[in-house]
ZAVEXMAR-342631 format. One line per 3 residues: for each residue x, y, z of N, C-alpha, C, O. Coordinates in nm, 2 decimals. Example, Ala and Ser with C-alpha at 12.3 -4.5 7.8 and 13.67 -1.06 7.14 Angstrom:
BEGIN
1.32:-0.57:0.78:1.23:-0.45:0.78:1.32:-0.33:0.78:1.42:-0.33:0.85 ~ 1.28:-0.22:0.71:1.37:-0.11:0.71:1.29:0.00:0.79:1.34:0.11:0.80
REM end
This chain:
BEGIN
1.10:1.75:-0.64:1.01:1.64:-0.70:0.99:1.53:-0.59:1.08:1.50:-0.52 ~ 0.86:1.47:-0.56:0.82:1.38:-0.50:0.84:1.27:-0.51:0.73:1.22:-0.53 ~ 0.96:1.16:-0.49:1.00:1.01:-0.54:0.86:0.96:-0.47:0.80:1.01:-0.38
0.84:0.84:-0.55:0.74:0.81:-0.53:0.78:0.62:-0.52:0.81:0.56:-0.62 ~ 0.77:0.56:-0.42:0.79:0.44:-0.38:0.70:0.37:-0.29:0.63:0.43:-0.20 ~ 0.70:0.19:-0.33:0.60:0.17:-0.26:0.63:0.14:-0.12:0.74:0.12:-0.08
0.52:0.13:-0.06:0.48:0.18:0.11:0.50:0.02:0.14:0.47:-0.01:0.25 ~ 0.53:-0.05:0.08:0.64:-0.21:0.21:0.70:-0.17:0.16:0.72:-0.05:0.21 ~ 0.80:-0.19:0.05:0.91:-0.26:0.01:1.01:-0.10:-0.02:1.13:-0.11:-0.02
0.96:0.03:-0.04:1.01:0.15:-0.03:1.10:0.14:-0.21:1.18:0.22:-0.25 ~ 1.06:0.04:-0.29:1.16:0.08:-0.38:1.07:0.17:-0.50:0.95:0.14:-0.52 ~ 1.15:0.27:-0.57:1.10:0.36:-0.65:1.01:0.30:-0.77:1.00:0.18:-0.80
0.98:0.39:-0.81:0.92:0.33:-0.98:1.08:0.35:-1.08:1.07:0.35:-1.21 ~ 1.17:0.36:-1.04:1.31:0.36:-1.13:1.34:0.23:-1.11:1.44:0.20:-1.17 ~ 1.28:0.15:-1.05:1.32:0.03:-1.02:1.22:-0.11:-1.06:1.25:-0.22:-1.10
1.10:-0.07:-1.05:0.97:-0.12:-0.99:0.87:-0.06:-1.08:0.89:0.06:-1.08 ~ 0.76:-0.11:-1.18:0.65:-0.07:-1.18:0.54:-0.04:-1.06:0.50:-0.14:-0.99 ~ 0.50:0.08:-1.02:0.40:0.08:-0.90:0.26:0.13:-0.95:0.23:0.19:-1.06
0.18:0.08:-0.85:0.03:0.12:-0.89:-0.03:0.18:-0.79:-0.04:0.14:-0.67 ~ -0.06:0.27:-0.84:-0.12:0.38:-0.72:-0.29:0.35:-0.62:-0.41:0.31:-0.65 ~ -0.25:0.38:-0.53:-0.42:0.31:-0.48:-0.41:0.41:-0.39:-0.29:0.43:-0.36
-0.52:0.51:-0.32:-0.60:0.57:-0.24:-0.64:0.54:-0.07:-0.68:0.43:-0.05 ~ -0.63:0.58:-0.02:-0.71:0.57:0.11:-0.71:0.65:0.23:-0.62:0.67:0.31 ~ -0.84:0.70:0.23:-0.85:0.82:0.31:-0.82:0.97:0.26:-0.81:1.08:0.32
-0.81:0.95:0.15:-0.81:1.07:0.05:-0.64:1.11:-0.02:-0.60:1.20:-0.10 ~ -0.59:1.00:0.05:-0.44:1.02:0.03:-0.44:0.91:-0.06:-0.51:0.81:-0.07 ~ -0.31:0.96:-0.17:-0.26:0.87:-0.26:-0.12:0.78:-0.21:-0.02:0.83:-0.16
-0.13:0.66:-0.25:0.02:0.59:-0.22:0.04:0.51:-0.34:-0.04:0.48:-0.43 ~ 0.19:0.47:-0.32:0.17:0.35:-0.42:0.23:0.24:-0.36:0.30:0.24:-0.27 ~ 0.19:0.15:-0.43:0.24:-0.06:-0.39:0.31:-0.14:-0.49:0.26:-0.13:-0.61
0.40:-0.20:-0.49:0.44:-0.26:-0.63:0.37:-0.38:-0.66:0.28:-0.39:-0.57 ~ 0.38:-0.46:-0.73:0.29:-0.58:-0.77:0.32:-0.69:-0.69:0.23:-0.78:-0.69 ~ 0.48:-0.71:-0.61:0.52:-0.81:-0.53:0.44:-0.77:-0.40:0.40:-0.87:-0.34
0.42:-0.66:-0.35:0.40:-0.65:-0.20:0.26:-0.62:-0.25:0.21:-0.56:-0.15 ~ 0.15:-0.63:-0.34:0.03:-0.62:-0.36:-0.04:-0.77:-0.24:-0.13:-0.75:-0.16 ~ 0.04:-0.88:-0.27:-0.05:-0.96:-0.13:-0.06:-0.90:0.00:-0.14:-0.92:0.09
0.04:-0.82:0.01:0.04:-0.84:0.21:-0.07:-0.70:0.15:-0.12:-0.80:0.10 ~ -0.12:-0.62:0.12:-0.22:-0.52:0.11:-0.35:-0.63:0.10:-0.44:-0.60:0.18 ~ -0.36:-0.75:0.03:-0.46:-0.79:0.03:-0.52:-0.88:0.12:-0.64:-0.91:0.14
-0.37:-0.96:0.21:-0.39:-1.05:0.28:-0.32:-1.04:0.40:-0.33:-1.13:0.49 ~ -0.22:-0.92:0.42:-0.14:-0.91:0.56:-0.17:-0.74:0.56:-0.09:-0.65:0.58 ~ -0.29:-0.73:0.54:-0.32:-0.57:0.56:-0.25:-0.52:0.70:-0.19:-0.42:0.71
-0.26:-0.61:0.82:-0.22:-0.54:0.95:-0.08:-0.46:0.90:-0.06:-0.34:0.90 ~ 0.01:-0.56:0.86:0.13:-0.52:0.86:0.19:-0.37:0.78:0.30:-0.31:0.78 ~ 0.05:-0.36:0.70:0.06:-0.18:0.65:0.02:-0.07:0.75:0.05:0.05:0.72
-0.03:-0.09:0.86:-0.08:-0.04:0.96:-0.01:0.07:0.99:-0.08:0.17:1.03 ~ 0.13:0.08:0.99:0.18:0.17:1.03:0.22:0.25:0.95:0.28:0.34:1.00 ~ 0.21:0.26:0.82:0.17:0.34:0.69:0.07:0.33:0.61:0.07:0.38:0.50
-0.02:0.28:0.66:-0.17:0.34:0.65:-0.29:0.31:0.77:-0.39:0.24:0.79 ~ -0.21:0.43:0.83:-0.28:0.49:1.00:-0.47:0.46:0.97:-0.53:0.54:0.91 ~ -0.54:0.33:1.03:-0.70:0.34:1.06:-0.74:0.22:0.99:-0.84:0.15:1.02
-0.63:0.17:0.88:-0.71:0.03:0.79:-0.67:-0.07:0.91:-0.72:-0.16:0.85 ~ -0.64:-0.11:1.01:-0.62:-0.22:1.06:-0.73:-0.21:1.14:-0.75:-0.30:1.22 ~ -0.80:-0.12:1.15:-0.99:-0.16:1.19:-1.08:-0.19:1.16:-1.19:-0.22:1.21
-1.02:-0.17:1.02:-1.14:-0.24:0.88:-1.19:-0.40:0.89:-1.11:-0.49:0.88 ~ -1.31:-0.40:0.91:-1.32:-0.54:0.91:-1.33:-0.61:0.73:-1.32:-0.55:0.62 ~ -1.35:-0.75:0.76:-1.32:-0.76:0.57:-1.45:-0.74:0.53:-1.55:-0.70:0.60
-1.45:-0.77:0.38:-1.56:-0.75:0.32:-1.62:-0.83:0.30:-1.56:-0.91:0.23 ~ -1.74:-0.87:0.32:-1.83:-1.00:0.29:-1.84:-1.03:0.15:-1.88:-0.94:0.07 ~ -1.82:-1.16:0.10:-1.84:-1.20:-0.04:-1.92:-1.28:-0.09:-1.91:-1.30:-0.21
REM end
């Protein structure tokens, strides 16, 4: 079976509600505490999600 934990903080969904989000055709998941650094310290995912740290932002 595949544990499935999120990509900062590594703790499982036995622990954690996680929500699943996509990128690059790959599925991951994030828990709701480490949901800012995805929205606002994207670099620091960089190295588990290889290509978003070239993303520029999105115009609003």
């Amino acid at each position: 079976m595949n544990e499935k934990t999120c990509i900062n903080c590594n703790r499982t969904d036995e622990v954690i509600p996680l929500i699943a989000i996509t990128f690059k055709g790959e599925e991951k998941q994030i828990c709701p505490q480490c949901l800012p650094v995805l929205i606002h310290k994207t670099q620091q995912l960089a190295d588990k999600l290889p290509g978003i740290e070239s993303k520029p932002p999105a115009e609003h």
